[in-house]
C-alpha positions as CSV (number, residue, x, y, z in Angstrom):
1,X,70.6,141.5,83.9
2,X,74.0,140.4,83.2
3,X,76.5,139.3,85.6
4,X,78.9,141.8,84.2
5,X,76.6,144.7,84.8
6,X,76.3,144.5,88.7
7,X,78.1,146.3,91.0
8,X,79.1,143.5,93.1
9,X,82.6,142.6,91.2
10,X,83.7,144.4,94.0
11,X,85.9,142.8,96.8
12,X,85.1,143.3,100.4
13,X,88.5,143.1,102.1
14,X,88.0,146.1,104.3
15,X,88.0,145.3,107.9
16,X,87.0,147.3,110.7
17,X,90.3,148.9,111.5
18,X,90.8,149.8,107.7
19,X,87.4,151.3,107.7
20,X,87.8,153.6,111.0
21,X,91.2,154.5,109.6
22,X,89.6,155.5,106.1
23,X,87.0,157.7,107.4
24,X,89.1,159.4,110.7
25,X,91.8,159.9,108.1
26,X,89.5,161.2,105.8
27,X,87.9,164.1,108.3
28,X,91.5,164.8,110.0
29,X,93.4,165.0,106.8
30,X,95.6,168.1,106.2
31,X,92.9,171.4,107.2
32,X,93.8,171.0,110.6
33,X,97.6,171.9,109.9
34,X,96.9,175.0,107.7
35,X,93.4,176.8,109.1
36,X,93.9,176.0,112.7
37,X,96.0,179.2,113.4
38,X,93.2,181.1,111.1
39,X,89.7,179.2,112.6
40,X,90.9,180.5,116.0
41,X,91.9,184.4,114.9
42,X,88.5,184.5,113.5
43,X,86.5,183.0,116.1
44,X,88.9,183.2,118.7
45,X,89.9,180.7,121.0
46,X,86.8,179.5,122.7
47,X,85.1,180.6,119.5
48,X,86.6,178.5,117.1
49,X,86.2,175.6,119.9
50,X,82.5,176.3,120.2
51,X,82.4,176.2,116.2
52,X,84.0,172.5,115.7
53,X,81.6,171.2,118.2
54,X,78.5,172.7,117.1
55,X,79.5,172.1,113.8
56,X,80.9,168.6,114.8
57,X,76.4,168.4,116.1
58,X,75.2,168.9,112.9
59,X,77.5,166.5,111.3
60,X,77.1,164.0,113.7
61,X,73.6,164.0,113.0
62,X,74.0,164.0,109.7
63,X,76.2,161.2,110.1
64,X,73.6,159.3,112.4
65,X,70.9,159.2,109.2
66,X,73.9,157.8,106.9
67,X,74.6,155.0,109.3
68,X,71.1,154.1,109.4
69,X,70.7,153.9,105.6
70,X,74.4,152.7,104.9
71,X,73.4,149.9,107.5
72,X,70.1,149.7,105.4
73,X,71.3,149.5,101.9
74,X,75.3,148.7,102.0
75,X,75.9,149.3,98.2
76,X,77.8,151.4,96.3
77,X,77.2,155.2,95.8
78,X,75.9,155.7,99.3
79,X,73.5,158.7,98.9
80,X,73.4,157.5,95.3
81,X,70.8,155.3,96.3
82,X,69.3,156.4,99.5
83,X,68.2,159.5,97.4
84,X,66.7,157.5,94.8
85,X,65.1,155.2,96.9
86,X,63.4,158.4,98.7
87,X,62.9,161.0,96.2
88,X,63.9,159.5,92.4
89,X,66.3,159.7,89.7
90,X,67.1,163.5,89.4
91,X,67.5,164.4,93.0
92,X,69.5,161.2,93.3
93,X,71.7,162.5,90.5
94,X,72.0,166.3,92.3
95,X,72.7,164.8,95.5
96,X,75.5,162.4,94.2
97,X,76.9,164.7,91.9
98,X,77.2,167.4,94.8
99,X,78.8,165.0,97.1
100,X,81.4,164.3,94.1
101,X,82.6,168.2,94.2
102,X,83.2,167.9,97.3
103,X,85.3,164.7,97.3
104,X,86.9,166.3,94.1
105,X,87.5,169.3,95.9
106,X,89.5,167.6,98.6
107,X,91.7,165.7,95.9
108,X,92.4,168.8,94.2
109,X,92.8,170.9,97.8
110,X,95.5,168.0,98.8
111,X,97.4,168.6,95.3
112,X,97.8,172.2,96.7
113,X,98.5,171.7,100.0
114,X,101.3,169.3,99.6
115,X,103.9,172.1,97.5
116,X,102.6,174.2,100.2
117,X,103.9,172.2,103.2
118,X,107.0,171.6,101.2
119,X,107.8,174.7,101.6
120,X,108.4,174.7,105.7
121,X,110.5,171.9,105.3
122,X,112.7,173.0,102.3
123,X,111.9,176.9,102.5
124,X,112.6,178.6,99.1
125,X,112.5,175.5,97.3
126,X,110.1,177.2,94.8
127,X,111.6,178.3,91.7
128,X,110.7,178.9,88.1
129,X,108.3,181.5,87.7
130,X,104.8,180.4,85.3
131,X,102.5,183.4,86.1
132,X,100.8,185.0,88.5
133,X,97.1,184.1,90.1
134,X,95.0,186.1,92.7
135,X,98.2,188.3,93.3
136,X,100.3,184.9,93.9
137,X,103.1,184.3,91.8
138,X,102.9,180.6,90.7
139,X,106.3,178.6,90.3
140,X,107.2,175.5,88.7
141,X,109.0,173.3,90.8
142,X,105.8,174.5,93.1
143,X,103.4,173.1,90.8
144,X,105.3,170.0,90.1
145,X,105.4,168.5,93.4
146,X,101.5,168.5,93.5
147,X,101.6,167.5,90.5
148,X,103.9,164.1,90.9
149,X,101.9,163.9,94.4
150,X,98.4,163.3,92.5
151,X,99.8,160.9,89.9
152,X,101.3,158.4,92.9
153,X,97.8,158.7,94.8
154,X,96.2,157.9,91.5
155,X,98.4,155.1,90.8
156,X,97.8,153.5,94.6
157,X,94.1,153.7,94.1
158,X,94.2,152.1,90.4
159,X,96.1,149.3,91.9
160,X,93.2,148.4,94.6
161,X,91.5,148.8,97.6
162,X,93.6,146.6,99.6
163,X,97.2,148.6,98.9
164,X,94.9,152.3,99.5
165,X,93.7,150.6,102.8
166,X,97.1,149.2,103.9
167,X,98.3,152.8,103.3
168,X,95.8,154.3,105.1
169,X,96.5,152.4,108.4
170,X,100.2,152.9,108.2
171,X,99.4,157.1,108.1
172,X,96.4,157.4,110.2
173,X,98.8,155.6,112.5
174,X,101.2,158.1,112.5
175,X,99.0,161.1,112.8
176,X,97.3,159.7,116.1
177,X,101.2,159.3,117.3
178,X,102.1,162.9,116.6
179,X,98.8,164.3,117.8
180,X,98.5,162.6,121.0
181,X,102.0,163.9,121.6
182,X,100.9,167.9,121.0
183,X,97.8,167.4,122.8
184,X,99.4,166.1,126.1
185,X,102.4,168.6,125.6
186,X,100.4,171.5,125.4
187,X,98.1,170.4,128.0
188,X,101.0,170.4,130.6
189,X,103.3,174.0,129.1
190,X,100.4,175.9,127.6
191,X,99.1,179.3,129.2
192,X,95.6,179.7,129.5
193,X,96.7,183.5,129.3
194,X,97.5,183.0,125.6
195,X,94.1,182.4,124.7
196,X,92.8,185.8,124.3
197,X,90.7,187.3,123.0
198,X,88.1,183.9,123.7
199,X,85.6,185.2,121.3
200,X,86.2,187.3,117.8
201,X,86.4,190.6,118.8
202,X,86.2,191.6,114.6
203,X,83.9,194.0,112.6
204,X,81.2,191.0,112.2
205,X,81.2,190.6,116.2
206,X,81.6,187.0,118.2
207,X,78.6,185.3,116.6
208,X,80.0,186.6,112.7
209,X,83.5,185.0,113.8
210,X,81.9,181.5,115.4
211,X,80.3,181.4,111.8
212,X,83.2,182.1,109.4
213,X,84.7,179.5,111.1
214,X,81.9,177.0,111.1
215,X,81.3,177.3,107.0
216,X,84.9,175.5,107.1
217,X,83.4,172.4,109.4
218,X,81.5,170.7,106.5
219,X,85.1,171.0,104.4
220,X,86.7,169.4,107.3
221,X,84.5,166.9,108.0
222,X,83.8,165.4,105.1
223,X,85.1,161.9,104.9
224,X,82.7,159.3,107.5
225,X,80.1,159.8,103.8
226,X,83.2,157.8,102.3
227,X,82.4,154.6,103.8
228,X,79.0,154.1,102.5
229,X,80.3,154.9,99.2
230,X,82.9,151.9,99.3
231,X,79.7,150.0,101.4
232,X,80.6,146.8,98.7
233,X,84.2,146.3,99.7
234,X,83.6,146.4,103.6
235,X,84.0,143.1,105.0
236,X,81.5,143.8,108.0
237,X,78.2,142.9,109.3
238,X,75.9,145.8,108.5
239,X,75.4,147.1,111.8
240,X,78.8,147.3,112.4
241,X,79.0,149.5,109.4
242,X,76.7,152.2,111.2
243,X,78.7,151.8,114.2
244,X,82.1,152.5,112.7
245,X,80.7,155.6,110.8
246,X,79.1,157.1,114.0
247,X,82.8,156.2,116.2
248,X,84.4,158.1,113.1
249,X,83.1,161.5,113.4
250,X,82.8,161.4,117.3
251,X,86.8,160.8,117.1
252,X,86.8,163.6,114.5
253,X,85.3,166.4,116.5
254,X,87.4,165.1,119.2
255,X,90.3,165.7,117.2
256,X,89.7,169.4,115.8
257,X,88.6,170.5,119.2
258,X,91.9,169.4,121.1
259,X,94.4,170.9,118.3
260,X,92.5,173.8,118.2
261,X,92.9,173.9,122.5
262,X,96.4,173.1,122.2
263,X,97.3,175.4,119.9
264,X,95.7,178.3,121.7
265,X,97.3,177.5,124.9
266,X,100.8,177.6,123.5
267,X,100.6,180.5,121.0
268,X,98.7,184.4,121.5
269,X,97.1,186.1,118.6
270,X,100.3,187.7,117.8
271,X,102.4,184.7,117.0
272,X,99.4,182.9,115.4
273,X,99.5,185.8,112.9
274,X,103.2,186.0,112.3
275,X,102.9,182.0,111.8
276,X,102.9,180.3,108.3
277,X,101.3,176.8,109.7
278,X,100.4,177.5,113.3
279,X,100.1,173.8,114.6
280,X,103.9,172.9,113.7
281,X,104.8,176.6,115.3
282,X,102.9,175.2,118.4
283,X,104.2,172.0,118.3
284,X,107.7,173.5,118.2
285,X,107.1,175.8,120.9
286,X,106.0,172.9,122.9
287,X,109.1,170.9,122.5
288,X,111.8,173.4,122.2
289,X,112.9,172.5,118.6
290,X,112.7,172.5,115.1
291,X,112.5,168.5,114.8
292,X,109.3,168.9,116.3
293,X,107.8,171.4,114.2
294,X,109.3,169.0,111.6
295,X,107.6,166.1,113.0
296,X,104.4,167.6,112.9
297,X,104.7,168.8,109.1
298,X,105.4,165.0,108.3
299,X,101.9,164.1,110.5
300,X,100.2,167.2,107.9
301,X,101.7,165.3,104.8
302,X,100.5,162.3,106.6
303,X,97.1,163.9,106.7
304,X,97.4,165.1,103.4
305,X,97.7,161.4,101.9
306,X,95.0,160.2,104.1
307,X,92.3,162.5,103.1
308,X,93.2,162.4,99.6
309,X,93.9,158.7,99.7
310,X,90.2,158.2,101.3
311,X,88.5,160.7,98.1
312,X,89.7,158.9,95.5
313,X,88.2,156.0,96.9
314,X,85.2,158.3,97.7
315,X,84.4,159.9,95.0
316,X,85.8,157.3,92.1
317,X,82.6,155.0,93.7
318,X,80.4,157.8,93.2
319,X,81.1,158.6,89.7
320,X,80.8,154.8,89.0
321,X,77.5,154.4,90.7
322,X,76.4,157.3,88.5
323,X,77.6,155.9,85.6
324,X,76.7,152.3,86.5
325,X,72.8,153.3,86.3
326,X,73.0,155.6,83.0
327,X,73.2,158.9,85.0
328,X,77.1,159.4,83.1
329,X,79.2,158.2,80.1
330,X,79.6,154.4,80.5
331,X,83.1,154.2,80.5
332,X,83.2,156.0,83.7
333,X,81.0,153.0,85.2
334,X,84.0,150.5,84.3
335,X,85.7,148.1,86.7
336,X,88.9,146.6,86.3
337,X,89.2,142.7,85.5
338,X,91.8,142.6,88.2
339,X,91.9,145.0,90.5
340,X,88.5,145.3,90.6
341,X,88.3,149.1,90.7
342,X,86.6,151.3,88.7
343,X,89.8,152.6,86.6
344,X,88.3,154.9,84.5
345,X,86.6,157.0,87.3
346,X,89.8,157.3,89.2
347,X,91.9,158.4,86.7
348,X,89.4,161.4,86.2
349,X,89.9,162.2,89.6
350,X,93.6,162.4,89.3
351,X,93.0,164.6,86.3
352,X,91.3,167.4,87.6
353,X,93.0,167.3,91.0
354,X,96.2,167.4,88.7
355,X,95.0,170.9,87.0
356,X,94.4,172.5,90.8
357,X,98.6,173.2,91.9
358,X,98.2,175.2,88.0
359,X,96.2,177.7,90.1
360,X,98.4,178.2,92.9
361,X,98.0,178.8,96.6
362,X,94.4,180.7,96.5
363,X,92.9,177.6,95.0
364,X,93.5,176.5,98.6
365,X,90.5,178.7,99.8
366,X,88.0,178.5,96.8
367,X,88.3,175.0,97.4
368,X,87.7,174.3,100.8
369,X,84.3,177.3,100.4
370,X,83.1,175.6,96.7
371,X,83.3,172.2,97.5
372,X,82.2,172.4,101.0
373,X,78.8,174.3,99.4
374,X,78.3,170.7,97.4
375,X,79.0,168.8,100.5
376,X,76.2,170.4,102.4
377,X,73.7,170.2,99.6
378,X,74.4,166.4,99.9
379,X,74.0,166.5,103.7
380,X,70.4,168.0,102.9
381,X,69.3,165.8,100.9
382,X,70.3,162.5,102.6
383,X,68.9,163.8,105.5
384,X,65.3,164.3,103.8
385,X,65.8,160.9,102.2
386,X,65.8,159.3,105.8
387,X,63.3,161.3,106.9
388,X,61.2,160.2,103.7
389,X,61.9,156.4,104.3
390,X,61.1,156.5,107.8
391,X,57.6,157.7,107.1
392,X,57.0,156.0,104.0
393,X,59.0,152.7,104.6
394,X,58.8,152.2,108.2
395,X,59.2,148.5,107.9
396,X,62.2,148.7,105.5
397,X,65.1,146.2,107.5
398,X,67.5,148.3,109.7
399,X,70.7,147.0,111.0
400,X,71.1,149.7,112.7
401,X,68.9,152.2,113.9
402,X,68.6,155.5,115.3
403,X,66.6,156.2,118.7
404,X,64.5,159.1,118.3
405,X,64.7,158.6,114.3
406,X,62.2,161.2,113.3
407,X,63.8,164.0,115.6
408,X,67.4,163.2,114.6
409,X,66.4,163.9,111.1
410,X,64.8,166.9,111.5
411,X,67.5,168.1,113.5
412,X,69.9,167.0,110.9
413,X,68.0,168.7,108.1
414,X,67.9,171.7,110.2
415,X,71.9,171.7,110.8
416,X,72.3,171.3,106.9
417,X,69.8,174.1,106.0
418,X,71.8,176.2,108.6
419,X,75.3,175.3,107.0
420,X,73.4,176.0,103.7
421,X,72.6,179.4,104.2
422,X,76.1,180.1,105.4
423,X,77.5,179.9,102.2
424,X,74.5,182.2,100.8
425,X,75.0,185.9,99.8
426,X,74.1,187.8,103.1
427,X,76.2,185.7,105.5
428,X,79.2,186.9,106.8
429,X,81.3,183.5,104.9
430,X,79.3,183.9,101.6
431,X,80.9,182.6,98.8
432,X,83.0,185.0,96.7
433,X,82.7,185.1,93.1
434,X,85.4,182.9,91.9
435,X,84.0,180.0,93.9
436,X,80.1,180.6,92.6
437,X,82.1,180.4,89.5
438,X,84.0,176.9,90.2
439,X,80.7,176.2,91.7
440,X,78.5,176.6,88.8
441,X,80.7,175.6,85.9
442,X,80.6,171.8,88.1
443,X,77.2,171.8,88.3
444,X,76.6,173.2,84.7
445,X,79.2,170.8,83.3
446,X,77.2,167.8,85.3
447,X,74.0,168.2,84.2
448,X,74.7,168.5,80.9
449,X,76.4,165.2,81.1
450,X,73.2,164.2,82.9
451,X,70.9,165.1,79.9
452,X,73.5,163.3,77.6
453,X,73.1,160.5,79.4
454,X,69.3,160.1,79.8
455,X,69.3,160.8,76.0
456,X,71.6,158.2,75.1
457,X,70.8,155.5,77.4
458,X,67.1,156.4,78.7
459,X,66.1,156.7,82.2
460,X,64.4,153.2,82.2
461,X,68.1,151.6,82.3
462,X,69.3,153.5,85.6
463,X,66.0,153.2,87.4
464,X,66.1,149.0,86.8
465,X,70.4,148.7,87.7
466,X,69.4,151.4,91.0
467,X,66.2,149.3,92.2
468,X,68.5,146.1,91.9
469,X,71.3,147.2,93.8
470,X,68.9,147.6,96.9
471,X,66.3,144.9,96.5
472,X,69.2,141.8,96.0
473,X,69.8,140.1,99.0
């Protein structure tokens, strides 16, 4: 094999503060800003609570079997190669092409969210009417700040891991700042009487509301799977790596749980409704101004360049480990001779996450549900990869390894099965048809790359560059 055909052109630069800060700022990102006010109106107060940390279970536990193998087998692509190491070269290409939807999804969720924000701070900025979509009228100025917002992220992550990562820090930073100041506010001016109804009091009862909240959880945290995609440019020992990942969702749950508290405390189910983004409502409440609500916005656009920030690196190193062993076109398995990313891959990225803010506010929604469907599908199938490699490779070297291996992933494949099924006709969050649609045409479009790709370049090719990448020292 040729020196220019390995993976490991990539840098590791990333320390353990810039990996903590990718992954938290890739779970926190901007969801909790705008579905906060509607997670706890569904589910109510203690409902919607009770959802992030169930939810925050299952992912944990999902998270648990992809420190393990990240710990295992630190290369690029992550599940990319757990999957194929456990189950072969289609489910590995099913599994990492899910996973990509959802990191696409984010991207392209963050190029909506951003005009959306824009609009508390500069209210009726929107002008410049293209059509209408879903009932929404879309605008132009509208469209064009998520537009110029994708092209800067795209140019940061061209430019390298070390100026994404630096970025990162800086945000995430922030974020904690703002958060730690609502939290503690809240804590001491909140009313516990404010929190009614606790549970959904809805058509589909308190168990249908605890559910239409949780299918959001798997959209929300998404992000700790990030780190073993960019497991090549972490500058850590490899059980450090497992360590960092678990810390990251633990301090994610953490996270969703106490905005979703504070928020409740400070504002009833009447002002939740009447409010456009509920946290910065809170936040103002809490502080008696409009700088405040202000300040939280800026820690939502924070959160907004964090999570999209952290997909671009995520799912630009999935698309190139897919490419790298034959399972896409070539060029998208490219690095760059100085910045050593892989170009090509994240300029795709920034192209479909450009088209989203086209589609106006509702793609907001058929985002989070579609792509969060193709996050859990990856969940699944990681998690039967562990429990494959435990049985079958039981001797295999692990940095870091799970107590109770066999029962966490059990458990973990019975959480994703469970968050499967929510998105299923039948459950009370099914999917609507628009998102099956976005849903399928991804899936459609990728495997007919998949069968272009195995006729052009053979499956013999991937399986030798996939085996390599996790038998090299």
């Amino acid at each position: 094999m040729s020196k220019s055909s390995e993976p490991q052109e990539f840098v590791r630069v990333l320390a353990r503060a810039d990996v903590l800060a990718l992954a938290f700022g890739a779970m926190i990102g901007w969801g909790w800003i705008v579905l906060t006010g509607s997670a706890i109106l569904d589910g109510g107060s203690v409902g919607a609570i009770l959802a992030f940390v169930v939810g925050g279970i299952a992912v944990l536990l999902v998270g648990l079997t992809y420190a393990e193998l990240a710990a295992a087998m630190p290369r690029v692509g992550g599940e990319h190669v757990y999957s194929y190491r456990a189950l072969g070269h289609a489910a590995s290409f099913l599994c990492t092409w899910s996973i990509v939807l959802g990191y696409v999804s984010v991207a392209s969720f963050e190029a909506v969210a951003l005009p959306t924000v824009f609009e508390y701070l500069f209210p009726g900025y929107a002008v410049g009417h293209l059509w209408t979509v879903a009932g929404w009228d879309v605008q132009a100025s509208w469209v064009a700040v998520g537009v110029i917002g994708s092209i800067v992220m795209m140019i940061v992550n061209y430019f390298g891991i070390s100026t994404a990562a630096l970025l990162q820090k800086v945000v995430t930073g922030l974020i904690l700042l703002v958060g730690v100041m609502f939290v503690t506010g809240s804590l001491f001016t909140g009313d516990a009487a404010n929190m009614q109804p606790l549970f959904s009091s809805g058509e589909s009862g308190a168990i249908g509301g605890i559910v239409a909240v949780l299918v959001l959880v798997p959209f929300l945290f998404v992000g700790f799977d990030v780190i073993p995609q960019a497991a090549e440019e972490i500058n850590l020992s490899y059980r450090d790596i497992g360590k960092v990942l678990v810390l990251s969702v633990l301090m994610a749950v953490a996270w969703y749980v106490l905005i979703v508290l504070g928020t409740s405390l400070i504002l009833d189910g009447e002002a939740l409704g009447a409010s456009t983004l509920s946290v910065p409502a809170a936040m103002e409440a809490v502080f008696g101004g409009a700088w405040a609500g202000n300040l939280m916005v800026l820690a939502g656009i924070a959160g907004i360049i964090t999570s999209w920030n952290a997909f671009y690196i995520g799912g630009s190193r999935a698309i190139y480990a897919l490419a790298h062993s034959g399972m896409l076109p070539a060029f998208l398995g490219k690095l760059h001779p100085k910045y050593k990313t892989p170009t090509n891959a994240i300029i795709l990225i920034g192209v479909l996450s450009t088209l989203a803010p086209f589609f106006g506010r509702p793609a907001l929604v058929w985002l989070v549900d579609a792509g969060g469907l193709g996050i859990v599908i990856a969940y699944l199938v990681v998690a039967v990869s562990f429990l494959i490699l435990r049985r079958r490779e039981p001797d295999m070297p692990r940095p870091y390894r799970v107590s109770c291996g066999i029962a966490v992933g059990v458990l973990a494949v019975l959480m994703s099965l469970g968050m499967l099924f929510a998105y299923l006709p039948g459950s009370p969050s099914a999917l609507v048809p628009v998102e099956w649609l976005i849903f399928g045409m991804w899936m459609v479009g990728g495997l007919v790359l998949y069968a272009w790709a195995r006729r052009r370049y053979g499956r013999e090719m991937g399986d030798r560059l996939i085996r390599a990448s996790y038998e090299r020292d």
